[in-house]
C-alpha positions, 0 to 999 in steps of 0.5 A: 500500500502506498504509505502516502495514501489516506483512507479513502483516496485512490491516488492515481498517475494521472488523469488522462487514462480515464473518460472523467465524465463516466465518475461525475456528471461535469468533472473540477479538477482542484490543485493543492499545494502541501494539504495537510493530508498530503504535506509537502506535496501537490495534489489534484482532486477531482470534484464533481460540479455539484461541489463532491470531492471524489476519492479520486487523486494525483499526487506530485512533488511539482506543480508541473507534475501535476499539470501533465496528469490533467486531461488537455481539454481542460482549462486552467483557472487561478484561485478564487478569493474564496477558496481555501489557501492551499487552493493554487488553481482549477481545471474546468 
């Protein structure tokens, strides 16, 4: 077992291997940078649009690792004023 892994996450290479729309009816890809589950790491969780994390996870060393394991037709947004501070970015 992976001994980063918490839970209920199924940490995953990438993004890319599976149709997203098949788990949620509108895939959200949120970025992390050192959550306190995953200190120290980048991780993208995939959400569901009616605002549900999913168990679903990349986890990284880099933010740049991260970007290659999201789907290429999605796009990138900057934070929100609202999200949470270890929020860095979204991919709709």
């Amino acid at each position: 077992m992976n001994k980063l892994k918490k839970q209920n996450d199924m940490i995953l290479d990438d993004f890319k291997k599976f149709n997203l729309n098949t788990v949620v009816k509108a895939p959200i890809i949120a970025v992390y940078k050192s959550p306190t589950d995953y200190p120290g790491k980048y991780v993208a969780r995939l959400w569901d649009i009616r605002n549900n994390p999913t168990q679903f996870i990349v986890v990284k060393d880099s933010i740049e690792e991260i970007r290659t394991a999201i789907p290429n037709q999605m796009t990138r947004l900057g934070p929100n004023s609202m999200d949470d501070p270890v929020i860095i970015e979204t991919w709709i």
